[in-house]
N, C-alpha and C positions, 0 to 999 in steps of 0.2 A: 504494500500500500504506500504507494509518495503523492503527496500533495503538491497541487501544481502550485502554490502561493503556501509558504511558511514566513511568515513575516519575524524579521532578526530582535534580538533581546532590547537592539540599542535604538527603537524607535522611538521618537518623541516628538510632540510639538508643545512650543513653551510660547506663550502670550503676556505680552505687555502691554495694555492697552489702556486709554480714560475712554472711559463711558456718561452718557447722560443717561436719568433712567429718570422716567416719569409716572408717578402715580397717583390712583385717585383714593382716599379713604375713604370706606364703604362703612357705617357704624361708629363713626366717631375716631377722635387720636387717642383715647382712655378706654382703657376695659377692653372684651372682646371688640374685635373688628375683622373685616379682609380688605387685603388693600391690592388689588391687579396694576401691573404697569409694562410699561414697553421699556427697551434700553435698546440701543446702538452706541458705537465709539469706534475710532481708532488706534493705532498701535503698531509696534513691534511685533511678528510674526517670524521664530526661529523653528526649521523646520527638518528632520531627518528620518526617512522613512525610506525603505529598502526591501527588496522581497530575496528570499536563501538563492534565487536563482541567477541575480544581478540583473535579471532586464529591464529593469526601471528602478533609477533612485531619483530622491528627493531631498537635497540637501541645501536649504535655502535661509537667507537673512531679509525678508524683506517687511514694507509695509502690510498691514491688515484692515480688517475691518468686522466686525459684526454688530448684530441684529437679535433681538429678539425678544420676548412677553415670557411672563410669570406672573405671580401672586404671594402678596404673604397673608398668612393669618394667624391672627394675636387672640390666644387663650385666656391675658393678663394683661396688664398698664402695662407690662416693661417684655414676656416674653412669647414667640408667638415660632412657627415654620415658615420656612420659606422654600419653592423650587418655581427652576425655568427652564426654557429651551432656546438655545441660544444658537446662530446662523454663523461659520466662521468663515471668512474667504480672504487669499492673497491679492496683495494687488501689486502690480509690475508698470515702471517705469516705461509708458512705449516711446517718448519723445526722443528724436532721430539726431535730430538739431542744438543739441547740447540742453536742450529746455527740459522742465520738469512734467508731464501729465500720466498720470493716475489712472489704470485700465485696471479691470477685474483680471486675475490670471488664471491658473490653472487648479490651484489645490484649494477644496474645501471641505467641510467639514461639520455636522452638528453636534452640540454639550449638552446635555442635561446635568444639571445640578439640583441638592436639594440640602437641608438646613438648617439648624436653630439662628434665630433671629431677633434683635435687643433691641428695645427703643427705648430712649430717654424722656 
């Protein structure tokens, strides 16, 4: 039995990114509540990924970007969960002419996360 794709030990992608993240509170800032919101930001996007067979690797430093919605929800004044799903995509310099402009590229990617979460 060989697998056509064994993906290597040393794959990773590591994000650096500011984000805006906008929410609405449902229930008040006190005591239970839920609160959904959207987020997007840019960033830092380091990226190395490779498959056991060598036919494609991905070893990259470039710009990023993502996207995406969640929700939190507060049991108490101060603590409550939180998860999202989040859109991640590179972006590649295509300007020819020594100038700067910003295309979507090739590698991307969705996160879920999830959470405890503190509010003051």
């Amino acid at each position: 039995n060989t697998d056509n794709i064994s993906f290597a030990d040393s794959d990773n992608v590591q994000n650096l990114m500011a984000n805006i993240v906008l929410g609405i509170p449902v229930g008040g800032q006190k005591g239970p509540g839920f609160r959904p919101y959207v987020s997007g930001g840019m960033g830092l996007m380091k990226t190395h990924v490779e498959d056991a067979a060598q036919l494609f690797t991905v070893d990259s430093n470039d710009w990023g970007m993502n996207v995406g919605f969640g929700a939190m929800g507060f049991m108490t004044d101060h603590v409550g969960f939180r998860g999202d799903l989040r859109y991640f995509r590179d972006l590649e310099d295509t300007e020819q002419n020594g100038g700067f402009t910003l295309a979507t590229g090739k590698f991307d990617f969705w996160r879920g996360t999830a959470g405890l979460t503190f509010r003051w």
